[in-house]
C-alpha positions in Angstrom: -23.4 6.8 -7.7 -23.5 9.1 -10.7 -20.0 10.6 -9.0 -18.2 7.4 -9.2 -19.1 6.5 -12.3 -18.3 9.7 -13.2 -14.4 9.7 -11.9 -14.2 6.1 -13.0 -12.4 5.3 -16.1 -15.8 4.7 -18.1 -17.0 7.9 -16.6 -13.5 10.1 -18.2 -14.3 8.2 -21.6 -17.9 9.0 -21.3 -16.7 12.7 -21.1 -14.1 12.6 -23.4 -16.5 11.5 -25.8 -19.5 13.8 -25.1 -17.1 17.1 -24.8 -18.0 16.9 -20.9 -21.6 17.5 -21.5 -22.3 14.4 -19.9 -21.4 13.6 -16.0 -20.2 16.9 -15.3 -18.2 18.1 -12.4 -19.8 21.0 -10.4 -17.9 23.4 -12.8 -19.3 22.8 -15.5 -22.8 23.1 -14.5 -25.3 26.2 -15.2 -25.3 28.3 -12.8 -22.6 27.3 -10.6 -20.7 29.8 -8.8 -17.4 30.4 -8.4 -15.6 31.0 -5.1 -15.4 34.3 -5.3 -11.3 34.1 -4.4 -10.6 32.9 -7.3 -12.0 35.2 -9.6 -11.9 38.8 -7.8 -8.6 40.0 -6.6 -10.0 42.2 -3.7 -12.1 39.9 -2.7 -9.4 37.9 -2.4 -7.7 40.2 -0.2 -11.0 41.0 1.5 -11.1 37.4 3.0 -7.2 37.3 3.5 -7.6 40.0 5.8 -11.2 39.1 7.4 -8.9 35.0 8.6 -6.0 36.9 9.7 -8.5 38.8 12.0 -10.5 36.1 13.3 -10.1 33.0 14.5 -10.7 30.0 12.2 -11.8 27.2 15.6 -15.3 27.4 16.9 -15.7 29.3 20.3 -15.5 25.6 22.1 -11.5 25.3 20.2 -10.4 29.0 20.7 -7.0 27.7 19.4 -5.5 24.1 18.2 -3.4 23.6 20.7 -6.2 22.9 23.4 -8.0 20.8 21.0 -4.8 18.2 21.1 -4.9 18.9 24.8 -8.4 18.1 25.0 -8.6 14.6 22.9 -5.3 13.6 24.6 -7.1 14.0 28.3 -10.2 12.6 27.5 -9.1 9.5 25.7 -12.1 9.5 23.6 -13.5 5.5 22.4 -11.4 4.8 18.7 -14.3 5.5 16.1 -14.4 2.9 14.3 -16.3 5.1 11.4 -13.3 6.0 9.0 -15.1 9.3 8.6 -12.3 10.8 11.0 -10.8 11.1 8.3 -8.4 14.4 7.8 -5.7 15.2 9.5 -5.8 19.0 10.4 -2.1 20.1 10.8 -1.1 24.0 11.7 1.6 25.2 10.0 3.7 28.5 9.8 3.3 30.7 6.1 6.5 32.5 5.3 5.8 35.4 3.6 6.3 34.4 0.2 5.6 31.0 -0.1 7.6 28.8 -2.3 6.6 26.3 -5.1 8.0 23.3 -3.5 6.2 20.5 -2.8 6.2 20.6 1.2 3.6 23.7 0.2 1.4 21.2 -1.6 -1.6 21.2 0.9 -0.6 24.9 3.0 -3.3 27.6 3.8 -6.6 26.9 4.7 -7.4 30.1 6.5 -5.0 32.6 8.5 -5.4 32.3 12.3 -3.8 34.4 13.9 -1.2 37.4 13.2 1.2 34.9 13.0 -0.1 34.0 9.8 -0.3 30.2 11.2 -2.8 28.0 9.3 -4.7 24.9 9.7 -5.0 22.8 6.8 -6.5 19.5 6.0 -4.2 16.9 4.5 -3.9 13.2 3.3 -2.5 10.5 5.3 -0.1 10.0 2.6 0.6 13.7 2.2 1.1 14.0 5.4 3.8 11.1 6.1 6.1 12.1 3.3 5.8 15.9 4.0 7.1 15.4 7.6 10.9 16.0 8.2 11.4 15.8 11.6 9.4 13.6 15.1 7.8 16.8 15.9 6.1 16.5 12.7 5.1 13.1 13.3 3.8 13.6 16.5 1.5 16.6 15.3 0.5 14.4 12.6 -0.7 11.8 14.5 -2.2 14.0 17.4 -4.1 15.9 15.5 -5.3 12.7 12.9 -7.2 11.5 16.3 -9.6 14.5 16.6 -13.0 14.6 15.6 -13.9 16.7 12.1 -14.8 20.3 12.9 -17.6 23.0 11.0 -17.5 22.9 7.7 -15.1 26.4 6.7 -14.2 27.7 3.5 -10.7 27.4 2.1 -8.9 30.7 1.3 -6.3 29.5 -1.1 -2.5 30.7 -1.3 -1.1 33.3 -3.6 2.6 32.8 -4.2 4.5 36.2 -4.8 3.8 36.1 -8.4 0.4 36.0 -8.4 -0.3 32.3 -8.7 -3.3 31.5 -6.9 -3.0 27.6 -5.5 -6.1 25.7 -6.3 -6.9 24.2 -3.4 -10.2 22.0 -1.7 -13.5 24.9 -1.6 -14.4 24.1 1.9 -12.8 21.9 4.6 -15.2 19.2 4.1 -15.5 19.5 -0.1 -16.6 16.2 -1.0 -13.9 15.8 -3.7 -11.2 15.0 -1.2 -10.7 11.4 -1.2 -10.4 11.9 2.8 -14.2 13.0 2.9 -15.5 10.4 1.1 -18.3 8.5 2.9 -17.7 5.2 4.4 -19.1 2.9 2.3 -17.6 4.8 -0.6 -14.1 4.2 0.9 -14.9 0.7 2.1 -16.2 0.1 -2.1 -12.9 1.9 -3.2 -10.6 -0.5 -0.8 -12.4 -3.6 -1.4 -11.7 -3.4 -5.2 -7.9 -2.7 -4.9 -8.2 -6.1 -2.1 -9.7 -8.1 -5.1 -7.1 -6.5 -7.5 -4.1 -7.2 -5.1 -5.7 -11.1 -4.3 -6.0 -11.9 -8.3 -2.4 -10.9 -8.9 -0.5 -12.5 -6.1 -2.9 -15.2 -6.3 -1.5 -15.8 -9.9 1.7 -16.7 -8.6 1.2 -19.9 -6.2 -2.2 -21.1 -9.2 0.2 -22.2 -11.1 2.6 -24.8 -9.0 -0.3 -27.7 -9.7 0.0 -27.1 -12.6 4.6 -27.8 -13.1 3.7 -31.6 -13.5 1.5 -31.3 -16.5 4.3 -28.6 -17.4 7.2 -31.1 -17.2 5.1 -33.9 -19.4 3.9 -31.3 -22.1 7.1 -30.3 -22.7 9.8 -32.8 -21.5 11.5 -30.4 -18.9 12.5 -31.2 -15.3 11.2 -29.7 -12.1 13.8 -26.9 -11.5 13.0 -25.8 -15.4 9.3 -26.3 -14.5 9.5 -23.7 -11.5 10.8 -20.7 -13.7 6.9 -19.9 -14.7 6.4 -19.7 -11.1 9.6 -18.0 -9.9 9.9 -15.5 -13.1 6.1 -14.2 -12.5 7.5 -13.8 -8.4 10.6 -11.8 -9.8 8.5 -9.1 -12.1 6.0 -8.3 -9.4 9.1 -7.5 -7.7 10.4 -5.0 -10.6 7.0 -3.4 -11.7 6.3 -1.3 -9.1 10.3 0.2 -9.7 8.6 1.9 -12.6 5.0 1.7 -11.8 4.9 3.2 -8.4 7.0 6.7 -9.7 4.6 6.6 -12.6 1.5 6.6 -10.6 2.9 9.5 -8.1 3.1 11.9 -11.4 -0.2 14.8 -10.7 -0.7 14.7 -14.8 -0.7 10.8 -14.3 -2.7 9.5 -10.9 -2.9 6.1 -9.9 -6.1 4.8 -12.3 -4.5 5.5 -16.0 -1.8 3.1 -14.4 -4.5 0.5 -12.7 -6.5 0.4 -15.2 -4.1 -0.1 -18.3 -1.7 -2.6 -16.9 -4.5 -4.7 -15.2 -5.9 -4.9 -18.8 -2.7 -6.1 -20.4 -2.3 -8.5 -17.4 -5.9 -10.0 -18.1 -5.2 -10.2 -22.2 -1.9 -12.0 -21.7 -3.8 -14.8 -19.6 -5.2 -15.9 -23.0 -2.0 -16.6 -24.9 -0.4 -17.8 -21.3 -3.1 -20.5 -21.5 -2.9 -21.2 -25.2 0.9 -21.2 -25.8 2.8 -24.1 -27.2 6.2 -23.5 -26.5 8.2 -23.7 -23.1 10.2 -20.2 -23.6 7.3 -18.3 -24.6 5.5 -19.2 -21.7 8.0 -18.3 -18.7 8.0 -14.9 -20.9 4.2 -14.3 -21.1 4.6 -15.2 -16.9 7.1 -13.0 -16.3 5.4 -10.0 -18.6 2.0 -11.4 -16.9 3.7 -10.8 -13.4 5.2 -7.2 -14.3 1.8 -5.5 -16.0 0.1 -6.8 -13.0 2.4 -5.7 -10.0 1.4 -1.6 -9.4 -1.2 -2.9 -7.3 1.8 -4.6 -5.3 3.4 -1.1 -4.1 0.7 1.8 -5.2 -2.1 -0.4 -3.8 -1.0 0.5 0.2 -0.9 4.3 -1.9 -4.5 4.7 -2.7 -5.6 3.3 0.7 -3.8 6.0 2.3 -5.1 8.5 -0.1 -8.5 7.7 1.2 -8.1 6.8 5.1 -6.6 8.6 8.4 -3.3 8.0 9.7 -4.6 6.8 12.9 -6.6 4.3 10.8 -4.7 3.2 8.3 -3.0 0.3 10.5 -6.7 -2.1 10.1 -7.1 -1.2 6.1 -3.2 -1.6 5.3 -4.2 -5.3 7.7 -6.8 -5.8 5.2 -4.7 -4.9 2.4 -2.2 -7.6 3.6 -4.7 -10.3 4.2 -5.6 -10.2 0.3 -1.7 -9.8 -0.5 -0.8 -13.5 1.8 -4.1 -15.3 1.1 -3.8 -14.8 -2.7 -0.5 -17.6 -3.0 -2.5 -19.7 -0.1 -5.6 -19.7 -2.1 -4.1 -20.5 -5.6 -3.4 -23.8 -5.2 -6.9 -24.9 -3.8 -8.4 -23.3 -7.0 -6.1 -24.9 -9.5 -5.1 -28.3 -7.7 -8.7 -30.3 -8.1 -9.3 -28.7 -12.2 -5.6 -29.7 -13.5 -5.9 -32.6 -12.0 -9.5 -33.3 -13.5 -8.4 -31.7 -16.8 -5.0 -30.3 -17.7 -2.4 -28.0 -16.3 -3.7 -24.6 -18.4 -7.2 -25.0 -16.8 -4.6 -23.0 -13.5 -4.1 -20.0 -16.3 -7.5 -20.0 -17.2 -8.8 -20.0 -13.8 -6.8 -17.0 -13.5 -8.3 -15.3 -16.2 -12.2 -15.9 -15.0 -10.8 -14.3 -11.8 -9.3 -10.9 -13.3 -11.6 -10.5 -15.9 -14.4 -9.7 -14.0 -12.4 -7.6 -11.2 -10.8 -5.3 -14.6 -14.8 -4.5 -15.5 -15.6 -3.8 -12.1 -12.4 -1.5 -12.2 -13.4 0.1 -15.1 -17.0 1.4 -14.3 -16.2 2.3 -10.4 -13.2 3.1 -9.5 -12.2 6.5 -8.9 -8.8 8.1 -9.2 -7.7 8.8 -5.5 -4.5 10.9 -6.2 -5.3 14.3 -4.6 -2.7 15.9 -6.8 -4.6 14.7 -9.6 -7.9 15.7 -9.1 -6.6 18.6 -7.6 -5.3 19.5 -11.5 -7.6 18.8 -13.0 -9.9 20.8 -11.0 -7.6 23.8 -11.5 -7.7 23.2 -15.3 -11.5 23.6 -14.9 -11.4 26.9 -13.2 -9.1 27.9 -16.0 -11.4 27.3 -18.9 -14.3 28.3 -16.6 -12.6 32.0 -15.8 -9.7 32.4 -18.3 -7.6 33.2 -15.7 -4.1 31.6 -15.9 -3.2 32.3 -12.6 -4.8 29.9 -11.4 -3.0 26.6 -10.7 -2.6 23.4 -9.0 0.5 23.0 -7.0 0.9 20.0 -8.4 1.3 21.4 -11.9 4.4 23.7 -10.5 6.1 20.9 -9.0 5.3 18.8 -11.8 6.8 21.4 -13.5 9.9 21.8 -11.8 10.6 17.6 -11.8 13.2 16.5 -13.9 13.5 12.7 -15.3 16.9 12.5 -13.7 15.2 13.4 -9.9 12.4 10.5 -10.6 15.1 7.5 -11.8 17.2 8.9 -8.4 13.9 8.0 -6.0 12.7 5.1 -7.8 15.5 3.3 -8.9 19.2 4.8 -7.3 17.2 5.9 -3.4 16.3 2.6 -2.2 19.7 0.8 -3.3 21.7 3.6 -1.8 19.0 3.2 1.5 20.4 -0.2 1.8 23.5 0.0 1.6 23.9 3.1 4.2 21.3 2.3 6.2 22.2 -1.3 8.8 18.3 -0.9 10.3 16.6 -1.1 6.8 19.2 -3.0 5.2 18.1 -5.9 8.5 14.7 -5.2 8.0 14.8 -6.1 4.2 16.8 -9.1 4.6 14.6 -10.3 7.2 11.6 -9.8 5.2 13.1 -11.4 1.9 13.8 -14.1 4.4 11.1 -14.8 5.8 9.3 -14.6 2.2 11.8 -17.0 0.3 10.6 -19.5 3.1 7.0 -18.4 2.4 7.1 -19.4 -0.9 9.9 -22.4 -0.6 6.6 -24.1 0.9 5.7 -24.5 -2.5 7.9 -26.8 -3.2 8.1 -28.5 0.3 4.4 -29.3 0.4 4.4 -32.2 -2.4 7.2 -33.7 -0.6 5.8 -33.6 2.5 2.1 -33.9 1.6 2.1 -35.5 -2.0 5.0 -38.4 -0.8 4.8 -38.9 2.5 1.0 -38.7 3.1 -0.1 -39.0 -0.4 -2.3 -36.3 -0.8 -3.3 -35.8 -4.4 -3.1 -32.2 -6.4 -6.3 -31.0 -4.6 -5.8 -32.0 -1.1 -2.1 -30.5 -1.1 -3.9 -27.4 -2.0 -6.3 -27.9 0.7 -3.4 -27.9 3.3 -2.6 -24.0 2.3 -5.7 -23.1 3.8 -3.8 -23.5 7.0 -2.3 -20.5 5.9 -5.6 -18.4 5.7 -6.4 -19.7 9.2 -2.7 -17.9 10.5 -3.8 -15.1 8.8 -7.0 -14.6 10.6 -5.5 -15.3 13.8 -3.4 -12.9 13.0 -5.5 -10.7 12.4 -7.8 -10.8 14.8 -5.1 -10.5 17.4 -3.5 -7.1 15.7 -6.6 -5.6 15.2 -7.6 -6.2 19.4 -4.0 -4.9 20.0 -4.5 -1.9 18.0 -7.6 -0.6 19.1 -7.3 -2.0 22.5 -3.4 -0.6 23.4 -2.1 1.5 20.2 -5.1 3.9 19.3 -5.7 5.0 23.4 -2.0 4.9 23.5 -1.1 7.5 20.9 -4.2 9.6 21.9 -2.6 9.9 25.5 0.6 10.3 25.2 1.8 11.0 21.3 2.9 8.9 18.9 6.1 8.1 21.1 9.1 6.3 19.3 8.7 4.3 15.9 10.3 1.6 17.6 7.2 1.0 20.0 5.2 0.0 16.7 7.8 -3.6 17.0 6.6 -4.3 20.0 4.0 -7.1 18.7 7.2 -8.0 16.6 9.2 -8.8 19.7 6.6 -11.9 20.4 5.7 -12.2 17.0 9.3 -12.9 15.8 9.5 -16.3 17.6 6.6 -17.5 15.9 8.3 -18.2 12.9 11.3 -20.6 13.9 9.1 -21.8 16.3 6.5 -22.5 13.2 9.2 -24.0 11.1 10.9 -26.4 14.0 7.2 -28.3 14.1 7.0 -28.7 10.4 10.5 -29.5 10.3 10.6 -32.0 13.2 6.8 -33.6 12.8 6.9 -33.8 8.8 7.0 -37.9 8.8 4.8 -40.6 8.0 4.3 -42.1 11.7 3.1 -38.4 12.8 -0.5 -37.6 11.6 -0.4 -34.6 9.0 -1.9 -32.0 11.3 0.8 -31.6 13.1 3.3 -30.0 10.6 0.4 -28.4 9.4 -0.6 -26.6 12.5 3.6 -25.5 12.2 2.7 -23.6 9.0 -0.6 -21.6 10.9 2.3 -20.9 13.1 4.6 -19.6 10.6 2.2 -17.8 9.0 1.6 -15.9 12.5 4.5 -14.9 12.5 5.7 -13.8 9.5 2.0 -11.5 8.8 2.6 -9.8 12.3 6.3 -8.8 11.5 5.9 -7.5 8.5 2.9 -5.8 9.7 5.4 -4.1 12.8 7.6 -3.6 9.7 5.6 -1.8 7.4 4.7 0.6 10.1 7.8 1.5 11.6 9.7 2.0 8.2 7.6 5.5 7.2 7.6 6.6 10.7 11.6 6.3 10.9 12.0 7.3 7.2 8.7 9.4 6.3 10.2 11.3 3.5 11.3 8.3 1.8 8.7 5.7 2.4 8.2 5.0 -1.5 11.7 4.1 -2.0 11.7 2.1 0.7 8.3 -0.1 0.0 9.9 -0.4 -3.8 13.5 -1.3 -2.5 11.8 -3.6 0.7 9.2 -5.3 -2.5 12.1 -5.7 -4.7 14.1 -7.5 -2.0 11.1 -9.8 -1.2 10.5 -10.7 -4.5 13.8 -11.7 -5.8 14.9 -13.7 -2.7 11.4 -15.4 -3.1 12.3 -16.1 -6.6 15.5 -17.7 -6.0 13.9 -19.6 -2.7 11.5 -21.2 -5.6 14.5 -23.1 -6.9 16.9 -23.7 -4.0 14.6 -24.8 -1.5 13.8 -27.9 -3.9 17.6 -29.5 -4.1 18.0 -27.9 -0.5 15.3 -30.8 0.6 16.4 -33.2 -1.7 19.5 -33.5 -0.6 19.2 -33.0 3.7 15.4 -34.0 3.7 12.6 -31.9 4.3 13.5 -32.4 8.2 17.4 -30.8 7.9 16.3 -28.3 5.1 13.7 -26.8 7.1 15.9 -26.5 10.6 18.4 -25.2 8.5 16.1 -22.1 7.5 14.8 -22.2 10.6 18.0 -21.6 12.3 18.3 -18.8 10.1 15.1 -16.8 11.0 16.0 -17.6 15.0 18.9 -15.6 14.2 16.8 -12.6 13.0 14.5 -12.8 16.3 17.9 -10.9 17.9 17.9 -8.7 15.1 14.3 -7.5 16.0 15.5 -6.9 19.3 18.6 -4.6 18.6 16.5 -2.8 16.2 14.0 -2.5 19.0 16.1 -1.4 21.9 18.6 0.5 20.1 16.6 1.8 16.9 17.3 5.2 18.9 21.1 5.1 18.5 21.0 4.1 14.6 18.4 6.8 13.8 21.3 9.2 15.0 23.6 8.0 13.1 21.2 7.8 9.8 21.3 10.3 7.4 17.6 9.2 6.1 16.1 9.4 9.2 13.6 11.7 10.7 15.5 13.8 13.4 
């Protein structure tokens, strides 16, 4: 405990405050020693030359290559304990080894005369550092075997006498993929809450656009913008926030922790203003302080879990992210009714509050370029040698502001635009999410007119959408551990485009789901029915972008932050817009009409799935993003 309290906010402060006599990293304590590779050149050498003599694998792994061999005959049961966690990739040395960032995690110990290595590396580390299938396939192979011994690191020294801080021993405890399991499960299920609050403060407020219109004499359309301008921010945020949090000096919690605070102060004059302008602009500044968790919260989970894990904690991840709109409106929908419509803002507040203070004493900064500096600037002041640094602080370095605008703001446009398989993938998903939220203003036409549901029961109906999600769920989960994890263990990782395959079933769901609220949303038919068409819906659109999510960074691995900004930026802007066409859209051809319409629109996509999936091979050739 006294460890994540320690790399918690409150825990920095703490230090900061004390001079770091208080909660002190194994550095600073008396009598602590030193590796002795980082303080004594020849014994630096000493060990260089006893790995390169010896092999690095216990006597039952003489080499890596018959451990893959040996998992992928065996087919061992999926463990479901995350503590699987490290991928151990081998890679070649050259003989003076460069500063750039593909070095980040290189040189655990020499193996062979070779000089090939095997090194321990995050899941997200690994993804963007590999260029090429073979990469990915290695990756993912070796991600599926079990931890080995405990072995010391011997670190790298570049050709200029730079010694890389790197992790002490294979298993050091600081690495965010050693942490136990209930420390990672902890971790997660704050970033959940964090990612539930701020999408759920999107959908709390549409009870509330009545009481909006009243208070201050707008219509409907005018009413929506606090809804649709707090959908468009979380959309641009993580443009800047994401790049931000990927910064070594920075890491992900300075980030967290700051904007979640200015998120939960500006709830206060959200719920107290007086003016119609200055509340779409507290919304809209509400929905951009609280979006990193949007982009950088999928970040921080890969941090801390395995790559052949990560597809049931990014599930979780996603459950939080779709449930949070559902759930809004059953929070808000009885209390604005019963009182007024700012009790929605102030619900949201009682929610975030707490979740910031939980933040703020336990959560730890997961970035292993981060703590990976700031251990090296420990060792510094410990030895007074200035040799020794953090790869992360040379390529830190080395980055220029024009090379962080290009990835975060120019990359996923010019991705788009170049790229027909991700420019279908983002439309479909901005699709499928402008109908997502279009529901929002559906629903009291369909539940508040024609079946005369009150605020609070039309909230009650987006539970529906928490039931899809579980279905959902449920059903991804069995097929990964039952087909994908045995799968991959057997034969490889195989082509990205066999992660759509739950998509090719999955697709239909959603015109299907949208014909039987469409076609059954009338007063003679009892409400369940369209309702059961929105469980439907929901089906389908969580496993798609689920298939989505996962094939993008296996196509595009070097690029799978620009891509996530670009694909969230998409989403959120065609959601935004949905929020005020879909409203005239039903006025004028009935819900009925409206909905085939979109409908109609999403059946078209289903081929679009299929083209990508059978001939994903042919446009990766012709991509000059893709992994080749």
């Amino acid at each position: 405990m006294s460890d994540l309290i320690r790399d918690a906010p409150i825990g920095q402060i703490i230090r900061y405050i004390t001079k770091n006599k208080v909660l002190k990293y194994p550095e600073e304590e008396e009598g602590w020693k030193c590796p002795s590779c980082y303080v004594d050149p020849a014994e630096f050498d000493k060990q260089q030359a006893e790995a390169e003599a010896e092999s690095v694998l216990e006597p039952e792994y003489p080499n890596i290559e018959s451990k893959i061999e040996e998992a992928g005959s065996e087919q061992p049961t999926p463990d479901v304990d995350a503590g699987n966690e490290l991928e151990k990739v081998e890679t070649a040395i050259d003989e003076e080894p460069t500063h750039e960032p593909t070095r980040r995690f290189e040189t655990i110990r020499a193996a062979s005369s070779k000089r090939s290595e095997l090194e321990r590396v995050g899941s997200r580390m690994a993804l963007s550092q590999s260029v090429s299938r073979a990469d990915l396939e290695k990756q993912f192979s070796l991600a599926s075997l079990k931890p080995g011994p405990s072995m010391p690191i011997v670190p790298t020294k570049t050709a200029d006498g730079t010694i890389l801080v790197d992790w002490y021993t294979t298993d050091d405890p600081a690495n965010p993929q050693n942490w136990s399991l209930k420390k990672k499960i902890f971790v997660a299920c704050q970033i959940y809450l964090y990612t539930l609050a701020v999408y759920m403060g999107s959908a709390i407020y549409a009870p509330s656009e009545l009481g909006v219109m009243e208070r201050f004499g707008v219509s409907i359309q005018v009413a929506s913008l606090g809804l649709s301008m707090y959908v468009l921010a979380y959309g641009i945020g993580p443009m800047l926030w994401s790049p931000l949090s990927e910064l070594p000096l920075i890491g992900r919690n300075p980030i967290y922790i700051a904007t979640y605070a200015i998120f939960t102060i500006l709830l206060v004059p959200t719920a107290l203003v007086d003016n119609f302008a200055g509340l779409v602009v507290l919304r809209f500044l509400a929905g951009f302080f609280g979006s990193p968790c949007l982009a950088t919260g999928g970040a921080s989970l890969q941090d801390m879990f395995s790559l052949i894990k990560l597809p049931y904690v990014l599930s979780g991840w996603a459950i939080a992210a779709t449930s949070g709109p559902a759930l809004g409106p059953i929070i808000s929908g009885f209390s604005v009714t019963a009182e007024n419509w700012r009790w929605s803002i102030w619900e949201m507040l009682w929610m975030s509050g707490p979740i910031w203070i939980v933040m703020f004493l336990f959560m730890p900064e997961t970035s292993s370029p981060n703590i990976l500096l700031r251990r090296a600037a420990r060792l510094r002041k410990l030895t007074g040698d200035n040799n020794l640094k953090a790869q992360s602080e040379i390529d830190q370095a080395n980055l220029e502001f024009r090379d962080l605008a290009i990835e975060s703001l120019w990359r996923p446009i010019q991705m788009m635009f170049l790229d027909p398989a991700i420019a279908f993938t983002a439309a479909y998903t901005g699709l499928i999410y402008g109908i997502f939220y279009s529901f929002f203003e559906a629903f009291p036409l369909v539940y508040g007119e024609m079946y005369g549901f009150n605020l609070g029961l039309q909230g009650v109906v987006f539970l529906s959408i928490t039931v899809g999600v579980i279905i959902s769920v449920a059903a991804y989960w069995s097929y990964v551990w039952y087909v994908v994890e045995p799968d991959i263990r057997a034969n490889g990782l195989g082509a990205p485009e066999r992660r759509l395959i739950p998509a090719l079933f999955a697709t239909f769901c959603c015109p299907i789901g949208l014909f039987i609220f469409a076609w059954t949303s009338r007063p003679d038919i009892h409400w369940m029915a369209p309702t059961i068409g929105i469980a439907v819906f929901t089906i389908g659109i969580f496993l798609v972008i689920q298939c989505i999510f996962l094939y993008l960074p296996l196509t595009y691995p070097q690029y799978a932050a620009s891509l996530f900004a670009g694909n969230d930026f998409t989403r959120s802007t065609l959601a935004a817009g949905a929020i005020h066409f879909s409203r005239p859209l039903f006025n004028n051809l009935g819900v009925d009409k409206g909905v085939t319409l979109l409908a109609g629109f999403c059946a078209g996509c289903c081929a679009g799935v299929y083209i990508l999936f059978f001939y994903g091979d042919k446009l990766r050739m012709k991509s000059r993003f893709a992994a080749k």
